[in-house]
KOLGU-866788 format. One line per 8 residues: number of its first residue (from 1); their letters; for each residue x, y negated, z of C-alpha. Coordinates in nm, 2 decimals. Each point is the difference from the previous one (the first is absolute). Layout:
! KOLGU-866788
NUM	A	X,Y,Z  ... $
END
This chain:
! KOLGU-866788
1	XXXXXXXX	18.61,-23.31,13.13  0.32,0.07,0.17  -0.16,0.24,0.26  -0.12,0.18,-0.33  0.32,0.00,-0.16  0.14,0.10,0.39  -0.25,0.34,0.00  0.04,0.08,-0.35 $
9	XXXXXXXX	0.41,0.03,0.08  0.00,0.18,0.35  -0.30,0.27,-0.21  0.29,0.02,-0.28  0.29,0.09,0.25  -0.23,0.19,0.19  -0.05,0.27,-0.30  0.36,-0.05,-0.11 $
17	XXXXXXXX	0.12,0.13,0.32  -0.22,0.33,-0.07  0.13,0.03,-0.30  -0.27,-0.03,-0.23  -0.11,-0.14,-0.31  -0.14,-0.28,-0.10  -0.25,0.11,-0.28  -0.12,-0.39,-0.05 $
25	XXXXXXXX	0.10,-0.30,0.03  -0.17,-0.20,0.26  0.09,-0.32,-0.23  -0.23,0.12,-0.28  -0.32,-0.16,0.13  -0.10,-0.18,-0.28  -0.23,-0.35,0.03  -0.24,0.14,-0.22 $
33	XXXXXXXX	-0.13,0.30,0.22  -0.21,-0.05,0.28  0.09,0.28,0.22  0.32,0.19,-0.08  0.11,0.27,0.20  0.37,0.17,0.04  0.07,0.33,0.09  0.34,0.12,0.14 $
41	XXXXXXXX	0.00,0.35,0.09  0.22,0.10,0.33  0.09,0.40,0.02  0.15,0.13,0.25  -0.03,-0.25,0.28  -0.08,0.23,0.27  0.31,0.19,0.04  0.24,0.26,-0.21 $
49	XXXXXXXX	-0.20,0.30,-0.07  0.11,0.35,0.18  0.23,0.26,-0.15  -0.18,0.37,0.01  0.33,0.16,0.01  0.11,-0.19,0.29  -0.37,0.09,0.18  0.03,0.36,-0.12 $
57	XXXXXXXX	0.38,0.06,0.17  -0.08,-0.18,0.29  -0.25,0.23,0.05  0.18,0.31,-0.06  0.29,-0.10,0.24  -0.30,-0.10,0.30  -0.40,0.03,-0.09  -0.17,-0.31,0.04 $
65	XXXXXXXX	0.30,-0.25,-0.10  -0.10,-0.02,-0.34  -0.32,-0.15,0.10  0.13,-0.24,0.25  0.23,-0.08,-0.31  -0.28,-0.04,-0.23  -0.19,-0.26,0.27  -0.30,0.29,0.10 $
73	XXXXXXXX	0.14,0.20,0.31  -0.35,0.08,0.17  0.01,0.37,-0.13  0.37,0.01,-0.03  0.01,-0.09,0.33  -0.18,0.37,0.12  0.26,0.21,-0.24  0.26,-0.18,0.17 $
81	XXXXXXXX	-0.14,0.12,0.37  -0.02,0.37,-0.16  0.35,-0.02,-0.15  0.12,-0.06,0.38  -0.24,0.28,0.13  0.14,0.23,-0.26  0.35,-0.04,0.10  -0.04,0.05,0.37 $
89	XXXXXXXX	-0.19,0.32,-0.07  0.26,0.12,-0.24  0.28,-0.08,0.27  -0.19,0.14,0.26  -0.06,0.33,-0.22  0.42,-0.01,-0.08  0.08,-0.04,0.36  -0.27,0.31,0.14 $
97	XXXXXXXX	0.13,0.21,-0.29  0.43,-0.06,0.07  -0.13,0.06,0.35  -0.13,0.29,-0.04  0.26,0.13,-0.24  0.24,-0.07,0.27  -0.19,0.22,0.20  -0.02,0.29,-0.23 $
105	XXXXXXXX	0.42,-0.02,-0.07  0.06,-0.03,0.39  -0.26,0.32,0.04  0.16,0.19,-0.30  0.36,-0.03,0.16  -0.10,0.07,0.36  -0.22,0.32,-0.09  0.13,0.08,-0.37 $
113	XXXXXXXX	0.34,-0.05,0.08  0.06,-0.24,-0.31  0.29,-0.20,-0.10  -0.18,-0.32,-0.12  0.28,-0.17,-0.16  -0.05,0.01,-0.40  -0.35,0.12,0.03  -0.26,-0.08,-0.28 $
121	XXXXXXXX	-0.34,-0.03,0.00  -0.05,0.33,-0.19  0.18,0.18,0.29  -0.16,-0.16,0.28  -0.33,0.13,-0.17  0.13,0.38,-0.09  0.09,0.05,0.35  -0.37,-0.06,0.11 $
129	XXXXXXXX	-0.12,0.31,-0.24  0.25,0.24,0.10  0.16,0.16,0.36  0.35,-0.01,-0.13  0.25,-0.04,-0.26  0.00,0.34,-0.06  -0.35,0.05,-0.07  0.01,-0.34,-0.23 $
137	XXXXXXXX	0.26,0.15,-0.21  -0.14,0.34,-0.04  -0.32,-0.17,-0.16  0.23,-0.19,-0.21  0.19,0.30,-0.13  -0.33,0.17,-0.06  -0.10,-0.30,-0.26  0.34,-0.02,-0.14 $
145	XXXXXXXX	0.05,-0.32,0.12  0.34,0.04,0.09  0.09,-0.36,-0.02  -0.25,-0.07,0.29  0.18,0.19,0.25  0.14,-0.16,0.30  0.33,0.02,0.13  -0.01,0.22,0.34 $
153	XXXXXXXX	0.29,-0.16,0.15  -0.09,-0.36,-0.03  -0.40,-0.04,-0.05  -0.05,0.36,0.26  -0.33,-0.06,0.20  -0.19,0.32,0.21  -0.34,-0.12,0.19  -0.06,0.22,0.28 $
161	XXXXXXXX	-0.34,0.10,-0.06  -0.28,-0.09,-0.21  -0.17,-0.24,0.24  0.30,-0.25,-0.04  0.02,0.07,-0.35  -0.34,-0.08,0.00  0.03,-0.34,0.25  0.30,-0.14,-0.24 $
169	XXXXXXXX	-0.20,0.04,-0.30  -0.31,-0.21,0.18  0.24,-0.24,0.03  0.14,-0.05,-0.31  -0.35,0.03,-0.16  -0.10,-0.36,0.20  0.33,-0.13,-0.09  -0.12,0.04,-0.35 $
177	XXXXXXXX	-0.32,-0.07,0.02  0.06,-0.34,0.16  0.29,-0.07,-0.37  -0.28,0.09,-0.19  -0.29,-0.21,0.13  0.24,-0.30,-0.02  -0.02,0.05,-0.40  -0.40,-0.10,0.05 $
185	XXXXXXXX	0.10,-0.28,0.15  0.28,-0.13,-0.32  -0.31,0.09,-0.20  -0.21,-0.22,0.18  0.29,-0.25,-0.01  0.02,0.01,-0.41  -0.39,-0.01,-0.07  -0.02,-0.34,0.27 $
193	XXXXXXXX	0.27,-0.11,-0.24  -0.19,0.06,-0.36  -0.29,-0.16,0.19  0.20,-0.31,0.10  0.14,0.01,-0.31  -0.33,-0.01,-0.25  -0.15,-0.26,0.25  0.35,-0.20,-0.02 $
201	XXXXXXXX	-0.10,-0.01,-0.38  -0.33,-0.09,0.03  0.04,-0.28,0.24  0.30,-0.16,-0.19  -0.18,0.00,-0.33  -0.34,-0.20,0.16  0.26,-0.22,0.18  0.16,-0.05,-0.40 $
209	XXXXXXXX	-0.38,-0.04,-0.14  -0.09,-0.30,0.21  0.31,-0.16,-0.05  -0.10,0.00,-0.38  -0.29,-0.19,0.08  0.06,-0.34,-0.22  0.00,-0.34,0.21  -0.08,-0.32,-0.25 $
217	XXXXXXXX	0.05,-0.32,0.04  -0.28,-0.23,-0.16  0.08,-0.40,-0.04  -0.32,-0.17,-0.08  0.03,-0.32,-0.11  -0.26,-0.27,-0.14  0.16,-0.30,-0.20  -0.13,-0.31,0.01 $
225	XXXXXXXX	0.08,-0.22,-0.30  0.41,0.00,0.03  0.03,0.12,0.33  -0.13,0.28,0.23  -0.34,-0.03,0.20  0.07,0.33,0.20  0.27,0.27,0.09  -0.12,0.31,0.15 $
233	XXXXXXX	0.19,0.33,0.07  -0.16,0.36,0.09  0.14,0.37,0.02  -0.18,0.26,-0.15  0.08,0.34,0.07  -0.08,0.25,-0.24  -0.12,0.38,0.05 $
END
């Protein structure tokens, strides 16, 4: 008897601890029955269920992390390989195109004569189409676009013949080109993102669905006359 009383109390703590409810009371066995049965439900025992949010931010901030946070990292694993691969082509494409942008402003002020300091982009561009300032401005007055004009004392540049013309604006173009395909690669950073993202979601709400799962507690006990015959004890999980 006091080994049943002994299990019955280390059970009770047992559920107390997991802060469940007691929906019977093991004490209402009654002599009259000849098999009763208790239930106690326990929820929750498994762990605290994910947050989405949390899975969807880690996600945005690095691909993959929100399903490492949700406890399934075997595809999250991949979009985190890709996330790396996308940044060391997008730093690789930055580092070619300021290369070759220096190039282009160290060409335009040994053969164009230009003054590089204050430049913009839109200037380093208009010299590529036209021979000189002159010419540039002329089209500009033509269109009434008056406000376009440049200064010929401080942004003056004269390419000596067409081929160099011709050579800077080569070089700018692949300046360009190499900014531009980096955009590709930011796209392809955002959609491995969204797809992080929506499998982030998707693993965090079947980790959340098994922890729902409910886990009972049955206490079988057969009286005998004024006292107990048998004490047993089994988990049931539910689906």
């Amino acid at each position: 008897m006091k080994k049943v009383l002994f299990a019955f109390l280390l059970i009770t703590s047992i559920i107390y601890c997991q802060k469940n409810k007691l929906i019977e009371d093991s004490r209402s066995i009654t002599n009259n029955s000849q098999n009763n049965t208790s239930i106690i439900p326990l929820e929750g025992v498994e762990g605290k269920k994910k947050n989405p949010a949390l899975a969807i931010l880690y996600s945005a901030l690095l691909p993959g992390m929100g399903e490492l946070y949700a406890g399934d990292y075997s595809l999250g694993k991949y979009l985190t390989i890709a996330e790396a691969t996308f940044w060391g082509i997008y730093l690789g494409m930055n580092s070619y195109g300021n290369w070759k942008m220096d190039n282009y402003k160290a060409y335009a002020k040994t053969y164009g004569g230009v003054n590089l300091e204050g430049k913009d982009t839109d200037y380093f561009a208009s010299i590529g189409e036209f021979k000189n300032i002159d010419q540039y401005n002329d089209d500009k007055a033509l269109s009434r676009q008056f406000g376009e004009m440049y200064n010929t004392e401080t942004d003056n540049w004269k390419w000596q013949s067409e081929s160099e013309r011709k050579t800077y604006r080569n070089m700018w173009l692949s300046s360009q080109h190499a900014f531009n395909n980096t955009r590709f690669v930011v796209g392809a950073m955002i959609l491995n993102r969204l797809v992080s993202i929506i499998n982030a979601v998707r693993v965090t709400a079947a980790y959340n669905r098994n922890l729902t799962d409910e886990i009972s507690v049955y206490f079988n006990a057969e009286p005998f006359g004024n006292s107990i015959s048998s004490f047993s004890i089994n988990f049931v999980k539910g689906f």
